[in-house]
N, C-alpha and C positions, 0 to 999 in steps of 0.2 A: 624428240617426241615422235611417235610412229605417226603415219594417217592416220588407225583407228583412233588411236589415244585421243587424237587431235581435234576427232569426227565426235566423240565420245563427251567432250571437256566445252564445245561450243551446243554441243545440245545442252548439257547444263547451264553454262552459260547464258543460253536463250530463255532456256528457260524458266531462270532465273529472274530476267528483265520481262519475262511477259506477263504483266501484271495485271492479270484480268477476274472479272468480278462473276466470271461464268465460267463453272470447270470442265476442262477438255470433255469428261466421260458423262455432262449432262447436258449438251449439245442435244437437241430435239431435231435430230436427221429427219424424218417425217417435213416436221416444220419446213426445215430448211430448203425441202422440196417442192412443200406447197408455196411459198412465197415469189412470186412471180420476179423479175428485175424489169418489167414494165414494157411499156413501145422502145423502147430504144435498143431492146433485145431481141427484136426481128428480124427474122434474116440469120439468126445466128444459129447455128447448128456446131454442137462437139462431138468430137467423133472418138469415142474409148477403143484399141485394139490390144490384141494382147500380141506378145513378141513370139511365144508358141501355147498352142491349145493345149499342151499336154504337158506336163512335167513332175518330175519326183518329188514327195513329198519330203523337206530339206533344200529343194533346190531354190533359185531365183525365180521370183518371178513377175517378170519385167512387163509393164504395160504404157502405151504412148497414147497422148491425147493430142487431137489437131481440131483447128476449128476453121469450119467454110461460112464464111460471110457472104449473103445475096441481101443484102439492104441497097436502101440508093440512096443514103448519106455516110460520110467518113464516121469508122466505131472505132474508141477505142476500150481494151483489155490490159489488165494487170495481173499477169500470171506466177507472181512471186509466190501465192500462197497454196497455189492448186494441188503441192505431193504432199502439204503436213495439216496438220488439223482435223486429222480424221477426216478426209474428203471423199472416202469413198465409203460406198454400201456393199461391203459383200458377204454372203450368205451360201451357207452350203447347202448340202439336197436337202432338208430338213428345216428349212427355213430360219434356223438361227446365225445370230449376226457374230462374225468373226472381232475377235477383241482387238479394240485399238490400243496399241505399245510404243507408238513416236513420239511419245513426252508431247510437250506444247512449247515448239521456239516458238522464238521470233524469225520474222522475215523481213527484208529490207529492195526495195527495187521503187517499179515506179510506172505511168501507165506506155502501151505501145499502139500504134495506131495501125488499122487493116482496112483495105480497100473494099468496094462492093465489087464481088467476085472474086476472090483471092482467099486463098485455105493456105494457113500458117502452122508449123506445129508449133504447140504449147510447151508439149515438155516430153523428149524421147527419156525409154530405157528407166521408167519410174521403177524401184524393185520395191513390190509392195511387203514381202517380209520382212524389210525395213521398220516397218509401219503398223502391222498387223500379225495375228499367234495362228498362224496354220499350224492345226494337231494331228488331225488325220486326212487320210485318201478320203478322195472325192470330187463329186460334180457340184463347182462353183460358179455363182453367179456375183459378178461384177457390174458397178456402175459410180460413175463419179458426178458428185452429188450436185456442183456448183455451187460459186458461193457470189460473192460482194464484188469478186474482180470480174466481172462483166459477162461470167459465164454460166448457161443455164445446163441443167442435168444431162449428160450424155447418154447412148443409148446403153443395154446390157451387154456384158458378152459373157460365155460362159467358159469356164478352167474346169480341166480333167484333173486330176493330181493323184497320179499313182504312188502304189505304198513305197515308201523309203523311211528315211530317220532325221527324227526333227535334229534341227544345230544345238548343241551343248550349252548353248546363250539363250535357245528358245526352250529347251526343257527345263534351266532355269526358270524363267518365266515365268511357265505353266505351272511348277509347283509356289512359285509366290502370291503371280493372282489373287488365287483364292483368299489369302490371306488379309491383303492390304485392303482397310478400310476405305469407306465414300471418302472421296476427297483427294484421296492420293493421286497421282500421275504417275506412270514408270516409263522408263527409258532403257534401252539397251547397249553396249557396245556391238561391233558391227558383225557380220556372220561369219568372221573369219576367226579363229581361235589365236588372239592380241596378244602382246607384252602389255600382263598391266601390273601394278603397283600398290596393291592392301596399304590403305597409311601407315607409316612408321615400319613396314617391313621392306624387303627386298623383293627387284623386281623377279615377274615370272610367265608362265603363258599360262593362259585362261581366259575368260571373260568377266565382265561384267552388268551390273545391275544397278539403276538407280532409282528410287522412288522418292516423289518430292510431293511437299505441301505445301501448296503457293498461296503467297499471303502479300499483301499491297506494297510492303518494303522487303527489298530484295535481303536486305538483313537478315527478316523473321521468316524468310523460308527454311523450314525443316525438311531436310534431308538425311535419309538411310541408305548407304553403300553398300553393295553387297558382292564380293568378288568367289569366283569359281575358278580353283587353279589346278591343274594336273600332279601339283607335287606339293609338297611343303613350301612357304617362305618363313625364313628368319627373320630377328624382330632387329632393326638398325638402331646404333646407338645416338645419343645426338654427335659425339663429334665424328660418328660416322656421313653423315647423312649429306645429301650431294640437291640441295632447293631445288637443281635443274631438273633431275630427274625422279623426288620425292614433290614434285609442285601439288600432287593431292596435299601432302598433311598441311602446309604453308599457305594455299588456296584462303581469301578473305571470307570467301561466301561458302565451300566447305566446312570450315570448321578449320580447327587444327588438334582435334582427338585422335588417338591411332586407332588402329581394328581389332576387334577381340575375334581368335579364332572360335571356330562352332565344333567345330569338328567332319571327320568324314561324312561328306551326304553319299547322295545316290549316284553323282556324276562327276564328284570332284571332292580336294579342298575346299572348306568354305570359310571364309571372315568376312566379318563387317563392320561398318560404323554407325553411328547414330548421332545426329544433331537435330533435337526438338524443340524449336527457339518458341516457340507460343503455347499457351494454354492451352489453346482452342487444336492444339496436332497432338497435343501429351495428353488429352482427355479423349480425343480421336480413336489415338497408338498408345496409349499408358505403359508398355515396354515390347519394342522390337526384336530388338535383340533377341529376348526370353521366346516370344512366340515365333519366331523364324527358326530358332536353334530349333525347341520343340517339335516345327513342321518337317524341317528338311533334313535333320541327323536323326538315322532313324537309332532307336534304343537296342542299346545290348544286350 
């Protein structure tokens, strides 16, 4: 299995298991900003920078957070959750909030302790396209919001982002958005153009997409897969098929339905799957498949 696949299959996985009673995209940022973390947040200062002020749009774009403590008691911080959960606010010259795309893991660490006087970094080389749908050029303002791991809002910085050309993973995106109803979450593979694997077909290069419906047992999450490939794949037969390297259709918490092609879109091959384990996601999305074919193969 490559890194992306691997990077790809553990976002799922996460979040899968994060089984929470508040959806990622209804997070009240505002809120989050005004609620104080009290006296024992004194002395704390986070400090957001970016890795360069300028860069093409399509490229990385990498930001590091460090925090200087002047308190005059021992603090400590838990910085497992600071690059996912929609952590950051940022908005282009126009004031609209750029879309959050990092799915919702889970995370796992634990707290670390900093001295009075002492400035730590938190977490270099964060690449927020990761995370986030930059569409077009422009002047961006950035700021990371803090959260419950013992860190209060950092300051702004701002990002130039000259014209260039969004990644093939992220014009996917752009054209599903719009689509996927409240509730959903989507996730992407990673910015590099992966070996991935349509269920029940052959592997191939492309990317991918996944949109999920999280629900309290990891069972009844409903999950739609969506792959973008440069070429055709063929469909494997079963005593073709190799579990190692078909682990989508086998997957307990995928499904094991194969993908139906859609046909040529705008930027590739496209197939998908659909597993809608709840009433509450099929009344949501009543058929994906139909209205994804619909938006993204355009008519002959």
């Amino acid at each position: 299995m490559t890194q992306s696949r691997f990077r790809l299959t553990l976002l799922i996985v996460a979040a899968l298991f994060a089984c929470r009673t508040v959806r990622c995209e209804e997070v009240d940022k505002a809120k989050r900003m005004r609620e104080p973390l009290g006296a024992r947040a004194e002395g704390v200062t986070v400090i957001l920078s970016t890795e360069k002020p300028t860069v093409r749009l399509g490229e990385p774009i990498k930001v590091n957070l460090d925090m200087r403590y002047e308190g005059t008691q021992p603090y400590q911080y838990d910085s497992q959750s600071v690059a996912v959960h929609d952590s950051f606010d940022i908005k282009d010259a126009k004031g609209n909030t750029v879309r959050y795309i990092g799915g919702c893991p889970q995370t796992a660490g634990g707290p670390k302790d900093i001295r009075p006087g002492e400035t730590v970094a938190i977490r270099r080389g964060i690449d927020l396209t990761d995370k986030y749908l930059f569409q077009e050029p422009g002047q961006y303002t950035i700021q990371f919001l803090g959260d419950c791991g013992g860190f209060p809002p950092s300051n702004q910085v701002t990002l130039l982002i000259q014209p260039g050309e969004m990644l093939p993973v992220d014009k996917l995106v752009a054209q599903v958005l719009p689509l996927c109803p409240k509730g959903w979450i989507i996730g992407k593979s990673s910015r590099d153009i992966v070996r991935v694997t349509p269920r029940g077909r052959s592997e191939v290069l492309g990317a991918q997409v996944v949109i999920i419906f999280l629900a309290r047992c990891i069972t009844d999450m409903s999950i739609i897969t969506l792959w973008q490939t440069g070429e055709t794949t063929g469909v494997i037969s079963a005593n073709q098929e190799d579990p190692k390297k078909n682990h989508e259709r086998t997957n307990e918490f995928l499904g094991k339905s194969s993908c139906e092609y859609l046909g040529l879109g705008l930027y590739g091959y496209l197939y998908a799957s659909c597993e809608l384990k709840k009433p509450d996601a099929k009344q949501s999305w009543p058929d994906p498949i139909k209205s994804l074919k619909a938006a993204l193969v355009p008519v002959k």
